[in-house]
DOVOZA-410857 format. One record per residue (C-alpha): x, y, z; residue in one letter. Coordinates in steps of 0.25 Angstrom, whole numbers, padded with zeros to 4 digits, always signed. Each point is the difference from the previous one (the first is absolute). Example, Ala and Ser with C-alpha at 12.3 -4.5 7.8 and 13.67 -1.06 7.14 Angstrom:
BEGIN
+0049-0018+0031a +0006+0014-0002s 
! end
This chain:
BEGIN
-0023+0037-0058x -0005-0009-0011x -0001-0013+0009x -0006-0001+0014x +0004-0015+0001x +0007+0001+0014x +0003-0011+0012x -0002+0006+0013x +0006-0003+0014x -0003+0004+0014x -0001-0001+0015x -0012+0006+0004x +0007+0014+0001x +0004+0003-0011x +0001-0005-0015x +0008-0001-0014x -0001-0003-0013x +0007-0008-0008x +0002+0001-0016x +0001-0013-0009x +0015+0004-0001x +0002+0000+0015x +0000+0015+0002x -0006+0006+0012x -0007+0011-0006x -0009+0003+0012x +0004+0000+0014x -0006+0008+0013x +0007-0002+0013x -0003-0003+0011x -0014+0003-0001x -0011-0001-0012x -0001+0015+0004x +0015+0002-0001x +0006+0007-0011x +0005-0007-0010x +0015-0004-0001x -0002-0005-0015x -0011+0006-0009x +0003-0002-0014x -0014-0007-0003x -0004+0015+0002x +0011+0007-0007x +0011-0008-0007x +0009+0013-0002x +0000+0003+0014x -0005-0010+0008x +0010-0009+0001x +0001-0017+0002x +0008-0010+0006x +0004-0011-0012x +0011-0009-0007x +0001+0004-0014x +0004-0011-0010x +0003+0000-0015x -0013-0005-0009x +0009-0016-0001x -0007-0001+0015x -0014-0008+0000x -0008+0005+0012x -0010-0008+0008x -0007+0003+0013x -0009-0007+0008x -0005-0001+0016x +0008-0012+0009x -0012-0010+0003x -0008+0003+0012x +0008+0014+0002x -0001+0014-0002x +0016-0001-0006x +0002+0006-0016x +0010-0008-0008x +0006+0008-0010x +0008-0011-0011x +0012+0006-0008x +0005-0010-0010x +0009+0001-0012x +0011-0009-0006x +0008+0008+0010x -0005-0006+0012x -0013+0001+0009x -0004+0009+0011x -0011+0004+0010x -0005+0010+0007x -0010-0003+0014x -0009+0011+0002x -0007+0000+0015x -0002+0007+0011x +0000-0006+0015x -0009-0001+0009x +0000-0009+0012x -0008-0002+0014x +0009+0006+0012x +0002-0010+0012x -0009+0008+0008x -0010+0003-0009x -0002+0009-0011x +0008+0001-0012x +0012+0006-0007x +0000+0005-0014x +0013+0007-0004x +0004+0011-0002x -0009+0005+0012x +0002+0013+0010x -0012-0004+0004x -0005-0009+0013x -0005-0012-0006x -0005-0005+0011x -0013+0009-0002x -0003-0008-0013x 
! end
């Protein structure tokens, strides 16, 4: 890879990267220890992404919501305009502890 220029999201569990085009090039699930589900930052013959692909008309632009951990991803061309919101969830259970999906695991030990 020639750019390490990467957004990333997360829930305390587990984490991605997001390319300046919207591509999710890393990904391990559901655990940081996990294996990974998209690893072309590693390998990009082999290691596979999650993206939109757009022709070279399209202006990209990417940026954080204010006060969030969301990744905007802008598309925009004399075609139209569309975005992509990059997250991952994580929210306090009503009896205590948290949920961050995907999880096989018991949250409330967090």
């Amino acid at each position: 890879m020639n750019n390490l220029d990467y957004g990333i999201i997360g829930n305390c569990r587990s984490a991605a990267l997001v390319s300046k085009n919207g591509s999710i090039d890393w990904c391990c699930l559901p655990e940081f220890d996990s294996s990974s589900l998209f690893a072309k930052l590693l390998d990009e013959e082999i290691g596979g992404s999650f993206e939109i692909l757009v022709d070279d008309s399209y202006t990209i632009e990417q940026r954080y919501k204010k006060h969030t951990a969301v990744l905007i991803t802008n598309f925009s061309s004399s075609e139209g305009v569309f975005e992509i919101r990059d997250f991952m969830p994580r929210y306090r259970k009503a009896g205590g502890g948290y949920n961050a999906p995907p999880n096989w695991l018991d949250s409330s030990s967090i």
